[in-house]
VOBA-1610 file (N, C-alpha, C; in pm, whole numbers, padded with zeros to 5 digits, always signed):
BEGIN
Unk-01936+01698+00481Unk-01879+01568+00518Unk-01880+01474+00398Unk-01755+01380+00382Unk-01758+01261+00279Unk-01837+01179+00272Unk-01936+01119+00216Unk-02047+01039+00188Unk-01974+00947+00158Unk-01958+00825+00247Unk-01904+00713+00211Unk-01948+00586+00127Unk-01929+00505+00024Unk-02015+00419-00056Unk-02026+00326+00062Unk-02119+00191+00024Unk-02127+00078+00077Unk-01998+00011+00116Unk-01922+00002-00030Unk-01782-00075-00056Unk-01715-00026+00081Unk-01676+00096+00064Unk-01629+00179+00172Unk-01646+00140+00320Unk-01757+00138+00318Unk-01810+00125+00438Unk-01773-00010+00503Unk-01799-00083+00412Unk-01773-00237+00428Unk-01586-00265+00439Unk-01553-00203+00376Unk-01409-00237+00401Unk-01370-00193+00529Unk-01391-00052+00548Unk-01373+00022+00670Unk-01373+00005+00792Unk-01558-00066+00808Unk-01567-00182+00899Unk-01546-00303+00926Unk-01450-00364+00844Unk-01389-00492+00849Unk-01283-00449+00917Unk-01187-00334+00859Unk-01068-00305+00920Unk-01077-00269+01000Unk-01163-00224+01054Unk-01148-00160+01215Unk-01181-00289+01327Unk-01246-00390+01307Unk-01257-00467+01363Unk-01141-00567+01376Unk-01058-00596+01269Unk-00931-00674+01256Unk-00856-00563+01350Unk-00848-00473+01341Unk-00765-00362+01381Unk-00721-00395+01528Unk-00848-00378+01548Unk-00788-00428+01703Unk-00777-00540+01782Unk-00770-00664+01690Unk-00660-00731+01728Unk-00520-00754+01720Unk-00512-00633+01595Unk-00345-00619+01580Unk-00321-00543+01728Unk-00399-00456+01768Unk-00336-00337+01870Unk-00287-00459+01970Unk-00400-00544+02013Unk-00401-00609+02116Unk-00209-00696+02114Unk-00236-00742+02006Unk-00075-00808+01956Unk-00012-00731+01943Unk+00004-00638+01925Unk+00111-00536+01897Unk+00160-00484+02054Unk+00062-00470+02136Unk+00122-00449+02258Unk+00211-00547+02372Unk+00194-00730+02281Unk+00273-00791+02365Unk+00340-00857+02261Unk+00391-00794+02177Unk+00504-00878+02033Unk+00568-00927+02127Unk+00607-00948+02185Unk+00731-01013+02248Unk+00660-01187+02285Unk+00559-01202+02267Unk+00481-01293+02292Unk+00434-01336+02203Unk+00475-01323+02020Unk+00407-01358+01960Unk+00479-01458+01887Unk+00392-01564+01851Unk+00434-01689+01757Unk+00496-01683+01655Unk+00593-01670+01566Unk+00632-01609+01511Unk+00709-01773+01391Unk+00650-01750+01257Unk+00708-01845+01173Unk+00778-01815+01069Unk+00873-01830+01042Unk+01000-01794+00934Unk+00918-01869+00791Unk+00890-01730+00699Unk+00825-01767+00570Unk+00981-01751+00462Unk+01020-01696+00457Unk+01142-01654+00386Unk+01252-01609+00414Unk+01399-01577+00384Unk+01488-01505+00407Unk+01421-01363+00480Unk+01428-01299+00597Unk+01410-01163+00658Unk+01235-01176+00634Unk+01143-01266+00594Unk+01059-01210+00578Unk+00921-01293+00613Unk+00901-01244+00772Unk+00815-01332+00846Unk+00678-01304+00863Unk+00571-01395+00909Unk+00461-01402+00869Unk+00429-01492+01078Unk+00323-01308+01130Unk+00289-01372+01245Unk+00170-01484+01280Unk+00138-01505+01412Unk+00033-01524+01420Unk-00081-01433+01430Unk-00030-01279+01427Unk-00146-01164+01416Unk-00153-01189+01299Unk-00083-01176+01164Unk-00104-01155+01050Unk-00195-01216+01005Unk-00199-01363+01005Unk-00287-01494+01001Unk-00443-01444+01046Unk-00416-01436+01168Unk-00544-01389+01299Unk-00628-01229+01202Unk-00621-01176+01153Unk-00585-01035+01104Unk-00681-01069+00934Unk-00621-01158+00879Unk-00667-01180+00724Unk-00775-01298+00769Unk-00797-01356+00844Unk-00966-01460+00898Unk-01016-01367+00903Unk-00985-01307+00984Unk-01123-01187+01094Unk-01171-01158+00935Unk-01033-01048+00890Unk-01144-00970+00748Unk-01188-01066+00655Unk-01155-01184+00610Unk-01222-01250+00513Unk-01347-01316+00587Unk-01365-01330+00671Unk-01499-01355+00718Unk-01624-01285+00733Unk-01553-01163+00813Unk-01638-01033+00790Unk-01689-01002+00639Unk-01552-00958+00496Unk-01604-00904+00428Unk-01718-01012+00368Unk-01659-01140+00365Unk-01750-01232+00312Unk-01880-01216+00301Unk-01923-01214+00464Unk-02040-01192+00518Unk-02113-01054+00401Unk-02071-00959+00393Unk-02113-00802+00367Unk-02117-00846+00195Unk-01988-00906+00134Unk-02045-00958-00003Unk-02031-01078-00063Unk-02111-01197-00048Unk-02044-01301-00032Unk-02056-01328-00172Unk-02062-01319-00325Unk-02029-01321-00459Unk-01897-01250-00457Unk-01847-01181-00376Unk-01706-01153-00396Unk-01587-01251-00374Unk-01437-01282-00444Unk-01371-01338-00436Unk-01229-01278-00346Unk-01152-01355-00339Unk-01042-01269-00240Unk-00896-01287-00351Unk-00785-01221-00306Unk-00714-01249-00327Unk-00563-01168-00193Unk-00555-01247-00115Unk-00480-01206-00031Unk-00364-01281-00035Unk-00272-01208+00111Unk-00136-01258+00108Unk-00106-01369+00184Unk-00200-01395+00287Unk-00160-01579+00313Unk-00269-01663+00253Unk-00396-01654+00240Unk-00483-01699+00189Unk-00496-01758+00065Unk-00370-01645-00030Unk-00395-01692-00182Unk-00547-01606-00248Unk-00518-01708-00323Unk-00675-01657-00445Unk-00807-01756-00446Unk-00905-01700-00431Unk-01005-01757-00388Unk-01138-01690-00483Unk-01165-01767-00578Unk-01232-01737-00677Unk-01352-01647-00664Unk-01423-01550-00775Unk-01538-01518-00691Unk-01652-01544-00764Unk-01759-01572-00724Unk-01874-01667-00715Unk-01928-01558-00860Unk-01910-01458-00882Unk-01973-01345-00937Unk-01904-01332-01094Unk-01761-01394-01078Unk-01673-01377-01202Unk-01637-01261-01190Unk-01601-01166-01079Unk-01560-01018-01182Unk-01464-00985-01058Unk-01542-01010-00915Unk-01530-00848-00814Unk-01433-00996-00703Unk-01332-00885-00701Unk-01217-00955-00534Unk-01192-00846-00432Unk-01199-00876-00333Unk-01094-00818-00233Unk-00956-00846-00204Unk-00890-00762-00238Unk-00788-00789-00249Unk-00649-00729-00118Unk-00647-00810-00018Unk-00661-00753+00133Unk-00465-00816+00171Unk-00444-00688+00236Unk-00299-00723+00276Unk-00336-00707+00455Unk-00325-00811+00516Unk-00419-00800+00664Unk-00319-00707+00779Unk-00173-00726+00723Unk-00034-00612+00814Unk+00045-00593+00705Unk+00041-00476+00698Unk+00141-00411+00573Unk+00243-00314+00660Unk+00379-00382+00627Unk+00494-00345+00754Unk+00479-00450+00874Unk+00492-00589+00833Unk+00543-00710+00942Unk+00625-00668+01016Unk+00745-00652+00971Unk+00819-00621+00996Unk+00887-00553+01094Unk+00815-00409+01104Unk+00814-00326+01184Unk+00700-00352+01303Unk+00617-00419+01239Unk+00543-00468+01365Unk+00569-00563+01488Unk+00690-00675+01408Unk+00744-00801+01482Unk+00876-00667+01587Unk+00931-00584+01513Unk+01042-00469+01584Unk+00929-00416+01723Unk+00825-00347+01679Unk+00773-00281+01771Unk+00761-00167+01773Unk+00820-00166+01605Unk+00796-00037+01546Unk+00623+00032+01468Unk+00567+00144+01574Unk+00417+00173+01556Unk+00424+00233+01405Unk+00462+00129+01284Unk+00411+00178+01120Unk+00380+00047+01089Unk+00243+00090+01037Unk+00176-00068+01025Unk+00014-00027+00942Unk+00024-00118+00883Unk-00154-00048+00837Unk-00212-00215+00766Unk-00378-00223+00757Unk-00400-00284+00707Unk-00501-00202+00543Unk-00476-00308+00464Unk-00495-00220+00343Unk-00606-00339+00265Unk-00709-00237+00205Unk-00814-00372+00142Unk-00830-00260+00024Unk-00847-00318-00100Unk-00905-00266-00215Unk-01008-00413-00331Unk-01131-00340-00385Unk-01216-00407-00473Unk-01108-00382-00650Unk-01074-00494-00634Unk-01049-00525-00772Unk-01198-00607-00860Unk-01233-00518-00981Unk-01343-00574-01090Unk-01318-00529-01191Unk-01307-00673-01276Unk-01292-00729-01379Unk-01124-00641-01403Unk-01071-00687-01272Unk-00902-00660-01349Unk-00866-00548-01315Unk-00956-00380-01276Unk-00951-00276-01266Unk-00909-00216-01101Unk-00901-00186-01020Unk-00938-00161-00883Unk-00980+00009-00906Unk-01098-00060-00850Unk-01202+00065-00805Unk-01178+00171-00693Unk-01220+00041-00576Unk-01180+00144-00473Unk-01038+00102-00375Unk-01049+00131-00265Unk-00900+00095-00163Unk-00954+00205-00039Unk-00905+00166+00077Unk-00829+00165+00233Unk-00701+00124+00268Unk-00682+00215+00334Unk-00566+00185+00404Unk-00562+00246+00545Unk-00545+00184+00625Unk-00567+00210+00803Unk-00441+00173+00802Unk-00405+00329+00944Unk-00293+00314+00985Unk-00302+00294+01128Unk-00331+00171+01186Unk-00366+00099+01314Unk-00343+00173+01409Unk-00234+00227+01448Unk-00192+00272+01537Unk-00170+00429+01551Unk-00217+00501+01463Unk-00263+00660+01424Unk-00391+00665+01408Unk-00460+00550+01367Unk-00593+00539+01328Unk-00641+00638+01208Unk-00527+00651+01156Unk-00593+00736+01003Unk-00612+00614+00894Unk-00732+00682+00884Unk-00834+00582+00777Unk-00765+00667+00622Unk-00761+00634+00540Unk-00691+00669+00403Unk-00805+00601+00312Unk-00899+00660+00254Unk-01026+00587+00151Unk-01009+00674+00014Unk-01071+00576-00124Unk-01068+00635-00255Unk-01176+00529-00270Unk-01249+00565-00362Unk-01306+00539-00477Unk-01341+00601-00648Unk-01352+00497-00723Unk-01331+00563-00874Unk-01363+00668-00870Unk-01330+00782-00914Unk-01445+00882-00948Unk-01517+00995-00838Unk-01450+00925-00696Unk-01456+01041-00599Unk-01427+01084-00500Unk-01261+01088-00567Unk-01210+01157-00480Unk-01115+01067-00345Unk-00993+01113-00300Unk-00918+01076-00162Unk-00956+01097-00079Unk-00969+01057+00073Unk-00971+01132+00193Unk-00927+01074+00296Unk-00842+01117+00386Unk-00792+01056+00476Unk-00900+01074+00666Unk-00953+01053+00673Unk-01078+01003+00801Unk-01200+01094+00716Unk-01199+01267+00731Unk-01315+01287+00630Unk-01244+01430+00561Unk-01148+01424+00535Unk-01070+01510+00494Unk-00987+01504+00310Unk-01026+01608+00256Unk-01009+01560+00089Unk-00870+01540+00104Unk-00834+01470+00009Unk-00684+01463-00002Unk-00624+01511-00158Unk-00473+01583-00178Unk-00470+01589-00294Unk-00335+01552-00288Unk-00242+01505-00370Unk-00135+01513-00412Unk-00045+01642-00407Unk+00107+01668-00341Unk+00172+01774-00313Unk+00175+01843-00457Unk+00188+01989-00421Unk+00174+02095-00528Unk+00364+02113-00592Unk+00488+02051-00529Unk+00595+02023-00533Unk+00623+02057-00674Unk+00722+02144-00734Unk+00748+02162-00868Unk+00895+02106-00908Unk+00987+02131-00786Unk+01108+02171-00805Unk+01140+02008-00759Unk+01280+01941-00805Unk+01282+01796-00722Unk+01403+01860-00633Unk+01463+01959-00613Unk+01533+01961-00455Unk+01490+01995-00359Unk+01322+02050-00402Unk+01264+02027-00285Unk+01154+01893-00266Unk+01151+01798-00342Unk+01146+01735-00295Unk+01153+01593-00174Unk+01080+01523-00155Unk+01073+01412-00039Unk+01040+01258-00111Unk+01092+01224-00081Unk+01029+01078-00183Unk+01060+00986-00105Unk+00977+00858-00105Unk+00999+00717-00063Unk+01006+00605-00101Unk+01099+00508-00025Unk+01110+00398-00131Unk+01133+00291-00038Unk+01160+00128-00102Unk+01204+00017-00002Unk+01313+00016-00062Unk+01386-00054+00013Unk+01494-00115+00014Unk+01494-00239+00020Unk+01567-00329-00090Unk+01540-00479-00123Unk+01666-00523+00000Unk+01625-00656+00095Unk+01648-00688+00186Unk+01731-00844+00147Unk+01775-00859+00257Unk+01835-00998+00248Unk+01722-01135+00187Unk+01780-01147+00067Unk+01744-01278-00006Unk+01598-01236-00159Unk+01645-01085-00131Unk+01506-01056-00241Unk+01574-00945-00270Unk+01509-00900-00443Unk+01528-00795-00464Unk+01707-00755-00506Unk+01726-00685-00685Unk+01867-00677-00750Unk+01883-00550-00664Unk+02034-00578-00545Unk+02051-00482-00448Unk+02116-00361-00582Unk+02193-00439-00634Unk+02266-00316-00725Unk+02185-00233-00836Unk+02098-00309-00894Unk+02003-00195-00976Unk+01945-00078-00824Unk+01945-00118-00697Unk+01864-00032-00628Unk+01938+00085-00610Unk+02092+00030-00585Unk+02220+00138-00566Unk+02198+00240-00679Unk+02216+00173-00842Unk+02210+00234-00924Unk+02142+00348-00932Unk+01986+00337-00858Unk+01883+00429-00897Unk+01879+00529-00790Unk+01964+00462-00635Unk+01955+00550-00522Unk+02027+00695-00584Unk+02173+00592-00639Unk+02284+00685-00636Unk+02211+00813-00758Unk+02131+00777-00823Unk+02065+00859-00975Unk+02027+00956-00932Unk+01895+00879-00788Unk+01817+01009-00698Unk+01818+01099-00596Unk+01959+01035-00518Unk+01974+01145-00386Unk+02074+01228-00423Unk+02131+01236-00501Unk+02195+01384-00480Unk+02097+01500-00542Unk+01962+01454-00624Unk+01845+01575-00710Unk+01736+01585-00588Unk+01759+01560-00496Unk+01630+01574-00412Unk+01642+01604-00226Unk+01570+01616-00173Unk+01550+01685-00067Unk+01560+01575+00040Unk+01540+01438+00013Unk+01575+01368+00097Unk+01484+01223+00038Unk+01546+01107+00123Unk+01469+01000+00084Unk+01457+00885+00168Unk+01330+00853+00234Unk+01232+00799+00337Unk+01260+00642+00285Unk+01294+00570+00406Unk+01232+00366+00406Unk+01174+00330+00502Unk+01025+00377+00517Unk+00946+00368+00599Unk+00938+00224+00670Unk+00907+00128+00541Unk+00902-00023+00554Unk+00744-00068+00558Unk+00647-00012+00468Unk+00535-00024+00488Unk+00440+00026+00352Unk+00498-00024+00254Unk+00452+00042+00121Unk+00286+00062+00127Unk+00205+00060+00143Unk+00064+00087+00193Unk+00039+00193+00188Unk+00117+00210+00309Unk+00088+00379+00366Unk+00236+00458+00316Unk+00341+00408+00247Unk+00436+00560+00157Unk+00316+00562+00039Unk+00241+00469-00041Unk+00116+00549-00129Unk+00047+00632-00062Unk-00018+00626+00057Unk-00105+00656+00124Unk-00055+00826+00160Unk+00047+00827+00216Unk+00134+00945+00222Unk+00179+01007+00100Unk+00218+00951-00004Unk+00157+01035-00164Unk+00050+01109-00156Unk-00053+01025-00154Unk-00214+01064-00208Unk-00200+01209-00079Unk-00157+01122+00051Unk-00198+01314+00075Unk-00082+01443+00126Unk+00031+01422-00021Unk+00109+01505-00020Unk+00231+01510+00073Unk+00238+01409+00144Unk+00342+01418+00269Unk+00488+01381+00203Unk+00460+01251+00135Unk+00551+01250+00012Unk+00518+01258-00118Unk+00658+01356-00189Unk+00595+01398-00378Unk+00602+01269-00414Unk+00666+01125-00374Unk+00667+01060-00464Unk+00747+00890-00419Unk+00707+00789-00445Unk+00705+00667-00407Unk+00751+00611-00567Unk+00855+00483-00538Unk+00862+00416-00618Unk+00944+00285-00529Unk+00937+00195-00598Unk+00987+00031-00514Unk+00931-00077-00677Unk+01001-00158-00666Unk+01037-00266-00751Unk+00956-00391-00669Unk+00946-00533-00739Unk+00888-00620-00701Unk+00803-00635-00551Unk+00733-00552-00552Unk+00601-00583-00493Unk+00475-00651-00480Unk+00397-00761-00400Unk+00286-00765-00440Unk+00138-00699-00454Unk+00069-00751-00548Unk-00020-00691-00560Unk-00113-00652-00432Unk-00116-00674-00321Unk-00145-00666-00170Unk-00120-00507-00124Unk+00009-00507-00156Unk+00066-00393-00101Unk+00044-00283-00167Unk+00027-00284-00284Unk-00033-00132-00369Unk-00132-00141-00405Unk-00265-00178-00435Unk-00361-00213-00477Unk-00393-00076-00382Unk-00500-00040-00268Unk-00524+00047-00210Unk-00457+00161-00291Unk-00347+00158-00227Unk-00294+00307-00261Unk-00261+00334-00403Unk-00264+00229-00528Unk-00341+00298-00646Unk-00429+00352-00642Unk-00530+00323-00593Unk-00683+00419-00609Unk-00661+00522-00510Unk-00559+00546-00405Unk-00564+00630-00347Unk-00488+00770-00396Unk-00390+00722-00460Unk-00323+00823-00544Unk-00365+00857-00690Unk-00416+00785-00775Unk-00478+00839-00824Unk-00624+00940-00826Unk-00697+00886-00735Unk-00796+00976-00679Unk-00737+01083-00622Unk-00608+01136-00564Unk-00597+01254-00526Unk-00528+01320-00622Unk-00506+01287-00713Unk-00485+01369-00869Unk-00338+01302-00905Unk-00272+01250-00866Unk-00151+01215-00884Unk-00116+01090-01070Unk-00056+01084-01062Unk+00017+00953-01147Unk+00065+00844-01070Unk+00031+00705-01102Unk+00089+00587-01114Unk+00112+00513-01247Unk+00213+00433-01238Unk+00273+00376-01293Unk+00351+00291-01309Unk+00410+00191-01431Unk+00526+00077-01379Unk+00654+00203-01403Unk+00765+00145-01344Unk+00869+00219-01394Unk+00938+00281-01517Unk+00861+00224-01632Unk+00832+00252-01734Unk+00745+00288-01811Unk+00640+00362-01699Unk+00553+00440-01781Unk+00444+00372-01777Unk+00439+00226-01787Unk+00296+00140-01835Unk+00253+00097-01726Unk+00135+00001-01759Unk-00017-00018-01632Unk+00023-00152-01592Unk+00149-00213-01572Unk+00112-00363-01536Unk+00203-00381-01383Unk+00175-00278-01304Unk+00155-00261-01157Unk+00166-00395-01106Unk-00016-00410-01121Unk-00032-00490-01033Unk+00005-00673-01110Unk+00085-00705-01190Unk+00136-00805-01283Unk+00320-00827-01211Unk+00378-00705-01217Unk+00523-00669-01173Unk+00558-00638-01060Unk+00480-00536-00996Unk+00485-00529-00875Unk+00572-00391-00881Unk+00619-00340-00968Unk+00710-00287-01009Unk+00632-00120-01048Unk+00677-00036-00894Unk+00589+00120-00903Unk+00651+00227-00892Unk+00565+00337-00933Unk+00602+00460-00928Unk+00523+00565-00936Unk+00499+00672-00819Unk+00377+00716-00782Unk+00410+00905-00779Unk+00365+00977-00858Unk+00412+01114-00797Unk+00282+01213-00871Unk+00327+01345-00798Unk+00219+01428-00904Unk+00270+01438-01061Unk+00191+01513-01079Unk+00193+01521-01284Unk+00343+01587-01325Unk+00391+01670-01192Unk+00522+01814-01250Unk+00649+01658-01217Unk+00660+01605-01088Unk+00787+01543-01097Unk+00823+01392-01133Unk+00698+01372-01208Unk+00666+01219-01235Unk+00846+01196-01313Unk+00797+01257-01455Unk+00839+01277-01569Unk+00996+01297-01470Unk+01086+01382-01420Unk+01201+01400-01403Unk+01255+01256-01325Unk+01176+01232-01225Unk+01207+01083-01109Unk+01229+00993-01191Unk+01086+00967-01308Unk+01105+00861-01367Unk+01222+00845-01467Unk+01306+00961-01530Unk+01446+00968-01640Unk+01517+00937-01524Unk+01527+00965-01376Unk+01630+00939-01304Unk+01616+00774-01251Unk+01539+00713-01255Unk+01515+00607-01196Unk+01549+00468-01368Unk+01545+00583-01446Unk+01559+00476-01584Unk+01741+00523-01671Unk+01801+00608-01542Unk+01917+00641-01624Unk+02025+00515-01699Unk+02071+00526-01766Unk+02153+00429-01820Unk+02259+00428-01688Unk+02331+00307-01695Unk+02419+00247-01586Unk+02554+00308-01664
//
């Protein structure tokens, strides 16, 4: 069995406790308060309800830690080094639809690095955990990155930039680059868990443009702990700066990424 750290533990049990007040909301969306943050891109009263619970909880478990979440903002930490860095519903979206893909995702960023990450998928209840140095696992199960060599047999996932965000035509550009070399290609709507589904092989490979740091933080440490590559779209580490990713094993990194950088 996986020997879980403290960190772990502590995140784990934060999320499971937020958790189910998403279920509880999730079973009467039709009832939920609902406030227009942007063009297509809304922010509930679970979401809100969801990022208290865990910043209170984790508080409690380390209170020299700082936060940096998605309604909350940044919230210094008493310690100088160590944040949580917590997306409280990853896939609004599909949650405000009524669509069951949804996860909440927490990872320890120190001194700039992220160590470890979770990602719970609320409504499957698969727990998705990494830490530096040992290893993926999804509830207590190792995880590795797909053994995939070839890209027509590949699976890959991605977002799709929506009304009022996101250069629709660089996305065309790169669709049109990648679906005719590959096996098919997934918009889940829940970037969390398409890393999360990297790390354990379901998909060879994830990439999406302007993201926040909320939404991949976890599933960096989760894909890299299951042997995989991350990256910006160009190869370099400023992820979590751009928002700007790309996630696969070691054989189809290298081909996705010439197709995703082809000249126009």
């Amino acid at each position: 069995m996986a020997l879980r750290s403290a960190l772990i533990n502590a995140m784990t049990n934060s999320a499971r406790k937020a958790a189910r007040g998403l279920l509880r909301d999730f079973n009467e969306v039709e009832h939920l308060q609902v406030s227009r943050k942007g063009p297509a891109d809304f922010v509930s009263a679970a979401d809100r309800k969801a990022e208290k619970a865990l910043q209170v909880e984790l508080a409690k478990l380390r209170p020299d830690f700082g936060f940096i979440m998605e309604e909350g903002g940044r919230i210094e930490a008493k310690d100088g080094k160590n944040y949580w860095v917590i997306d409280p519903l990853d896939g609004t979206t599909n949650f405000l639809h009524a669509i069951p893909h949804f996860a909440i995702s927490i990872a320890v960023q120190r001194e700039g690095e992220l160590i470890a990450g979770i990602v719970l998928d609320v409504v499957r209840d698969e727990l998705f955990w990494a830490e530096k140095g040992q290893g993926a696992y999804v509830n207590e199960r190792r995880l590795r990155v797909s053994a995939r060599r070839k890209l027509p047999d590949a699976v890959l996932a991605t977002g799709i930039p929506f009304h009022g965000r996101g250069d629709h035509a660089q996305f065309r550009r790169e669709l049109a680059a990648v679906m005719p070399e590959v096996a098919g290609i997934r918009r889940m709507g829940a970037a969390a868990l398409d890393l999360a589904y990297v790390a354990a092989g379901r998909y060879d490979a994830f990439w999406e443009r302007g993201l926040s740091i909320w939404d991949i933080a976890a599933g960096i440490v989760l894909v890299r702990e299951a042997g995989g590559l991350v990256t910006d779209l160009r190869g370099g580490d400023t992820m979590q700066a751009t928002g700007d990713i790309l996630a696969s094993n070691d054989t189809l990194y290298t081909p996705i990424q010439k197709l995703l950088n082809k000249p126009a």
